[in-house]
MIPATOR-853719 format. One record per residue (C-alpha): residue in three letters; z, y, x; residue number from 1. Coordinates in pm, whole numbers, plus 50000, padded with zeros to 5 digits. Layout:
N
 code     w     v     u pos
  ALA     Z     Y     X NUM
...
END
This chain:
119
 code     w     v     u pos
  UNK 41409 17158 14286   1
  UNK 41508 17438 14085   2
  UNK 41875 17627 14235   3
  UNK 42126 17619 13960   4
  UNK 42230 17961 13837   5
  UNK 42619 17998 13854   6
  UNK 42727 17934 13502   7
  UNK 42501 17586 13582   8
  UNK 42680 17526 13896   9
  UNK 43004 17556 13691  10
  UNK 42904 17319 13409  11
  UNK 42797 17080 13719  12
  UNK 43129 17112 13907  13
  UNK 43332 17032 13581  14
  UNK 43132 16746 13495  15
  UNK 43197 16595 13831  16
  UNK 43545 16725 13840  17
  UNK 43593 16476 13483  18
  UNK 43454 16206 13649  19
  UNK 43086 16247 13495  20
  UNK 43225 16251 13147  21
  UNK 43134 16508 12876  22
  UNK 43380 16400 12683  23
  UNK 43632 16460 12946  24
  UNK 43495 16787 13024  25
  UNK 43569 16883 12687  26
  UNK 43915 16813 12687  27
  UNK 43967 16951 13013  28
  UNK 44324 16984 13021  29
  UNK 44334 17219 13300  30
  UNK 44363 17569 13186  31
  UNK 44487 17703 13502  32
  UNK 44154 17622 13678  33
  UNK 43891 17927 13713  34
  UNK 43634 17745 13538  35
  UNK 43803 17656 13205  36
  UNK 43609 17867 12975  37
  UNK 43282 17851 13135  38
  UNK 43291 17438 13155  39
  UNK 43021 17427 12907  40
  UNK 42768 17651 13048  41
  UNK 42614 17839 12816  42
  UNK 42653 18048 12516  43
  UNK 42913 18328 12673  44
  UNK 42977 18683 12626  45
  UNK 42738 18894 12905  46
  UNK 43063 18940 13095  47
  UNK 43177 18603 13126  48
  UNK 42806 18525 13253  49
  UNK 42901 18822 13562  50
  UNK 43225 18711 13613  51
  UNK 43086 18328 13642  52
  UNK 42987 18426 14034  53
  UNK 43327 18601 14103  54
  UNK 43496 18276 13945  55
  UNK 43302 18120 14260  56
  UNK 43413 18311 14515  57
  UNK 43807 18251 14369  58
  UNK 43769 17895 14382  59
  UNK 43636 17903 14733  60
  UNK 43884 18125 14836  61
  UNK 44113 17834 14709  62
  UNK 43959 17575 14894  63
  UNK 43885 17688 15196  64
  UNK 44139 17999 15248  65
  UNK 43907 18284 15333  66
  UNK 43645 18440 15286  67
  UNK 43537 18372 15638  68
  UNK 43584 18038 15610  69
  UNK 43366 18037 15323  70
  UNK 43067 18152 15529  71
  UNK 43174 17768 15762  72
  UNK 43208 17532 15439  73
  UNK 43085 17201 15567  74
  UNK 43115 17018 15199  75
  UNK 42775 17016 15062  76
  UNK 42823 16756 14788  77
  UNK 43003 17053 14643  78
  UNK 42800 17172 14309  79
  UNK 42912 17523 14428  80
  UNK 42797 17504 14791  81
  UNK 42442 17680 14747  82
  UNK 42625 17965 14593  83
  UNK 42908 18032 14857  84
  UNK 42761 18288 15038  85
  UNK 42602 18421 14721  86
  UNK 43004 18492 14641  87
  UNK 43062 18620 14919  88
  UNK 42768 18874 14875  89
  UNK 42852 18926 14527  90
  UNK 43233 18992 14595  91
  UNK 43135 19247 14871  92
  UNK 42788 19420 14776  93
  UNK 42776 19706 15028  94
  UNK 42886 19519 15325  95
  UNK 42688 19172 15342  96
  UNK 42376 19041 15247  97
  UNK 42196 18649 15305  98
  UNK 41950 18642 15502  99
  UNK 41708 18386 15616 100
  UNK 41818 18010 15598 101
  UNK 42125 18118 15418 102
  UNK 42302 18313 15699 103
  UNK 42547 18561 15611 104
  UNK 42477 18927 15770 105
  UNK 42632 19251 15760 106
  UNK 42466 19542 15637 107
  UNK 42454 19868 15889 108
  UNK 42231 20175 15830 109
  UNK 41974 20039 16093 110
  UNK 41992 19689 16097 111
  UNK 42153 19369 16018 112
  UNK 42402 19211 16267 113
  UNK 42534 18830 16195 114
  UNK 42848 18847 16149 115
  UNK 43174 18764 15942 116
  UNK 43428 18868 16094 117
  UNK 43650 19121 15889 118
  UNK 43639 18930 15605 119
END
């Protein structure tokens, strides 16, 4: 199965988050949520498409309460899930990379070392 790309994973969470309902999904009324605009999935401005993966890593911030905590989420029914640590890498480019079976590393100049934990 093909992953979702973020602004898919969006349009995925919101349709579960109304219940399965496009029609609900379209009259979403909560503006406050990070996901508002980019319910639909498609169609954005190029920046809205970059800022889909940051949007992400803000919810998960919210739902878990760190960005180490992230890294631990133990909800994969989540649409978001697969892309967690993608956030995380995304949020901090220079300092962590996935690895492997989806295992969050650090990058250092001669190797990578497992660990999160100045996040």
């Amino acid at each position: 199965m093909k992953q979702q790309t973020p602004l898919e994973a969006i349009q995925s969470f919101c349709f579960q988050c109304c219940g399965y309902s496009k029609k609900n999904v379209h009259d979403c009324p909560s503006r406050k949520c990070p996901f508002h605009a980019l319910r639909f999935g498609s169609n954005f401005p190029v920046q809205m498409i970059e800022d889909s993966i940051n949007k992400i890593y803000d919810y998960c911030i919210s739902c878990v309460g760190s960005a180490s905590e992230i890294v631990y989420c133990s909800d994969p029914k989540c649409k978001l899930y697969h892309l967690r640590l993608e956030a995380i890498k995304h949020h901090f480019p220079k300092t962590y990379a996935v690895h492997g079976q989806g295992e969050l590393f650090t990058l250092d100049s001669d190797s990578y070392s497992k660990s999160c934990d100045h996040l």
